[in-house]
N, C-alpha and C positions, 0 to 999 in steps of 0.2 A: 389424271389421278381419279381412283374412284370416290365417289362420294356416300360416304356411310356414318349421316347422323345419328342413327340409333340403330343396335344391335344388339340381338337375342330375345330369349323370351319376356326379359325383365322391362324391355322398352317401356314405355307410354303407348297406351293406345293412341291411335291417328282419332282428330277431333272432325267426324265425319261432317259433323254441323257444319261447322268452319268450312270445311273441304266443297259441298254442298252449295253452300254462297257464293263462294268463290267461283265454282262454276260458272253457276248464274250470273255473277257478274263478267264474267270473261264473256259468255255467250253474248250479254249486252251490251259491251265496246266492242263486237263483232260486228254489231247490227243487229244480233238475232234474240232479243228479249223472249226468255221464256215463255212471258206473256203473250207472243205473239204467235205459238203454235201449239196447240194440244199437244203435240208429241213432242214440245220440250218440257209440259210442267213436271216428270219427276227425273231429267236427264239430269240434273245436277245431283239427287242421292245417286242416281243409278253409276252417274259416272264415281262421284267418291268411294261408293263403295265395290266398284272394280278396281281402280288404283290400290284402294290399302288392302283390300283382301284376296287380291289374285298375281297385280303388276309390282305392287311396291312390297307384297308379304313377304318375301326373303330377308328384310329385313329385323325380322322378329324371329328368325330362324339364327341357330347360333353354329357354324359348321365344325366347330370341335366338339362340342356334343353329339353331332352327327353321326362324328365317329368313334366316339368312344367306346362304344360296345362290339368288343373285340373277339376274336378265337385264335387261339393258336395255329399255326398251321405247320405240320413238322417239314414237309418238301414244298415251299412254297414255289412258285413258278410265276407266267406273267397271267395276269387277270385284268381283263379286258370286258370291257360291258360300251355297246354302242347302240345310234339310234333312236338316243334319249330324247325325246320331243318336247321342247321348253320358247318359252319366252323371254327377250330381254328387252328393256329400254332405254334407246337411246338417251344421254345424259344430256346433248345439244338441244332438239327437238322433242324430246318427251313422245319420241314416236316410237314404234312397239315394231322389235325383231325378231321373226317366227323361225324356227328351225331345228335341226337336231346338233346333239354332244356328242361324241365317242371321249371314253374316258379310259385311260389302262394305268397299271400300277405293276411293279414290281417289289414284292414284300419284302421283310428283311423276315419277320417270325411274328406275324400275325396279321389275320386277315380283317376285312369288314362286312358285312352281310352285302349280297348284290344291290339290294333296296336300299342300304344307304347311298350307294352313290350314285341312284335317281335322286335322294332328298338332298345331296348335296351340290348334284347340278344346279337343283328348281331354288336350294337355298343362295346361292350365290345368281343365278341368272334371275329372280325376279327380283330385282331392284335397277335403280338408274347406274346404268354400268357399261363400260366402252368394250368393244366385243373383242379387244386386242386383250385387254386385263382379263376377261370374264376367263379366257381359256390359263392363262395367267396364275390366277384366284385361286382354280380348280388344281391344278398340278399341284402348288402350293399348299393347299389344304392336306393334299393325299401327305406328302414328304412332313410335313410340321405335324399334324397331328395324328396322323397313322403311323408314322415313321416308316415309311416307304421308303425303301433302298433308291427307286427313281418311277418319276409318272410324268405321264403324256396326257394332253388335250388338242382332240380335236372340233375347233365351233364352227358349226356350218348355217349362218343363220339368211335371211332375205330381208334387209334394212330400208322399211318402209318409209328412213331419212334417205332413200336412195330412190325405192322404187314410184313415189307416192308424193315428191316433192325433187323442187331443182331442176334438175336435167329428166326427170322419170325415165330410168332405165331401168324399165319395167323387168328386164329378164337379169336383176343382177343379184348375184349371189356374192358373200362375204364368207373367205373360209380362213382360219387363225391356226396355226397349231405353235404350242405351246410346251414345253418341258420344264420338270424339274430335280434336282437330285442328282445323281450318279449318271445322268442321263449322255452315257455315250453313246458313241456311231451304230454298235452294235443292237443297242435299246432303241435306239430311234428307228431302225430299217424294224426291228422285231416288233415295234408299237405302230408303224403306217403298217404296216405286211397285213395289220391284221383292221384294220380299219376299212371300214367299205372303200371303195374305190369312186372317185369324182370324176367326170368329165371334164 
């Protein structure tokens, strides 16, 4: 399941102080007391303030706002946006998965600007999220709050729980696709068709 204690813009700010300490103390039942290398004394803000403002900030993003600002469209057809380059993090190890989205959508009688569903990739993919859900999320958002006839996800990411720990198979790639909605045989072939192609 994904873990989502707070959502949208109305959250609480993350308490960076807190966060900050914490480091510092993690780093010192590591062995590696801040005190003990110039180049750890400001890794604890450094690092807090990359978790809440870059890795964990999807959580202060609300994806039905996302998509609320809608257009008509009189012939709607399929609408495909791929390529999306995002980050997700692992919810096991707190270790950070690089990679691209391809997202497609079939309208029912209204569209959403392209640039929202970059923001609603980077809203759903930065936070602690399992990369089977994250493609999951995305389909799901299109069909609920778009009212998407049916949509596709495809996550192509490189899980540094993979590459960077355990067994390190370093050349491994994780790819998920995902549907939702009206999504038959014919939408499915018409939504890969149009997706880059994987080795």
């Amino acid at each position: 399941m994904t873990h989502e204690p707070r959502n949208g813009p109305e959250a609480p700010p993350p308490d960076l102080q807190r966060a900050a300490e914490a480091i510092e103390a993690f780093l010192e039942a590591l062995g590696h007391p801040p005190s003990s290398d110039p180049e750890l004394a400001e890794t604890g803000r450094r690092v807090a303030e990359a978790w809440a403002n870059d890795l964990l900030a999807g959580y202060r993003e609300d994806p039905a706002a996302i998509l609320a600002d809608t257009c008509a469209s009189e012939a709607p057809g399929l609408v495909a946006v791929t390529g999306i380059a995002t980050t997700a993090v692992c919810p096991h190890h707190l270790l950070p998965a690089t990679g691209v989205v391809h997202v497609a959508y079939l309208p029912r009688a209204k569209v959403v600007g392209l640039g929202a569903l970059g923001r609603l990739i980077h809203a759903r993919a930065r936070r602690m999220v399992l990369q089977e859900d994250l493609g999951q999320q995305i389909a799901d958002d299109l069909v609920a709050h778009l009212d998407a006839r049916a949509a596709g996800c495809l996550v192509d990411l490189v899980p540094t729980c993979m590459t960077a720990r355990g067994g390190r198979e370093v050349q491994a790639r994780a790819i998920t696709v995902a549907f939702a909605g009206e999504a038959d045989a014919e939408f499915r072939r018409a939504v890969l068709d149009r997706f880059p192609r994987h080795p």
